[in-house]
N, C-alpha and C positions, 0 to 999 in steps of 0.2 A: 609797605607793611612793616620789615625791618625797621625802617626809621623810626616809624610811629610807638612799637613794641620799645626801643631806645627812649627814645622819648618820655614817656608815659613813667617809665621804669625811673628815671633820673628827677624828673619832678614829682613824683610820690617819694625816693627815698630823701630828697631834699626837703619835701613840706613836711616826714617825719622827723628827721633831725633838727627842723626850726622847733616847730612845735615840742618836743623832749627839750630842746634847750633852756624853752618858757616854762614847762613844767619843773626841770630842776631848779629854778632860778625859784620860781616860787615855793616850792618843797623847801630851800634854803632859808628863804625870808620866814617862815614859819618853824626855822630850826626840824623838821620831820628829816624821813629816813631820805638820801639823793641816789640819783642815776649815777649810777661808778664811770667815773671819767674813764675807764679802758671801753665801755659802751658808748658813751660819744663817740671816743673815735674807732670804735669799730665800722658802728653807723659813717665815719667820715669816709673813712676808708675803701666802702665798700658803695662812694658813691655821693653822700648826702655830705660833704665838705660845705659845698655852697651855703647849704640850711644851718649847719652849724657857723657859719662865719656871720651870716645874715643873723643868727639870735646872737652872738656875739653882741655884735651891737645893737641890735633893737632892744634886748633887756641886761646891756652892760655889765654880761655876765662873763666870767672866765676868764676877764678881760685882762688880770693880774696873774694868771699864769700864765707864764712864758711858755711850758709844754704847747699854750693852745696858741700862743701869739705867733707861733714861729710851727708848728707841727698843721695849726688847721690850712694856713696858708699855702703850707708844703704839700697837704693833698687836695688842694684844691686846685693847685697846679697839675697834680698827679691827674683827678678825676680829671681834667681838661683834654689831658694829653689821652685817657683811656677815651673820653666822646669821641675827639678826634678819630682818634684811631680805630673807633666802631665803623664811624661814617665811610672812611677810608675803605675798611674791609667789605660793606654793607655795599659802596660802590664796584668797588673790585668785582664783589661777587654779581652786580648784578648789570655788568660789561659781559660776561661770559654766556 
């Protein structure tokens, strides 16, 4: 059930992050008002790393700042090592 609750929770904050990524890209192309890049990566941070790297390149957005070339990657290592270390915990716990 843990895993699944992991799970669920990491592919919703990632399909948000893709999709805002598509959304700012196009708000841009129409010059309109955008998502504040500290809300990307808040969103990254707190998980959706992958969804932001994924709209990265699917709508070759962001692609010129280095904050995102070199920070989304950095927490998408990060969120890795946090799955991990759910799974780890989620198995710990459920040896006992």
């Amino acid at each position: 059930m843990a895993y699944t609750i992991v799970l669920l929770y990491f592919v919703l904050i990632n399909s948000l992050t893709f999709l805002l990524m598509g959304f700012d890209k196009q708000r841009a192309k129409r010059k309109k008002r955008r998502v504040p890049e500290q809300r990307l990566f808040l969103f990254s941070a707190i998980g959706g790393a992958a969804g932001t790297w994924l709209g990265m390149k699917k709508w070759r957005h962001k692609t010129q700042h280095r904050s995102f070339t070199v920070g989304i990657p950095l927490l998408l290592a990060l969120n890795l090592a946090l799955i991990i270390g759910f799974i780890w915990l989620i198995g710990m716990h459920d040896k006992s």
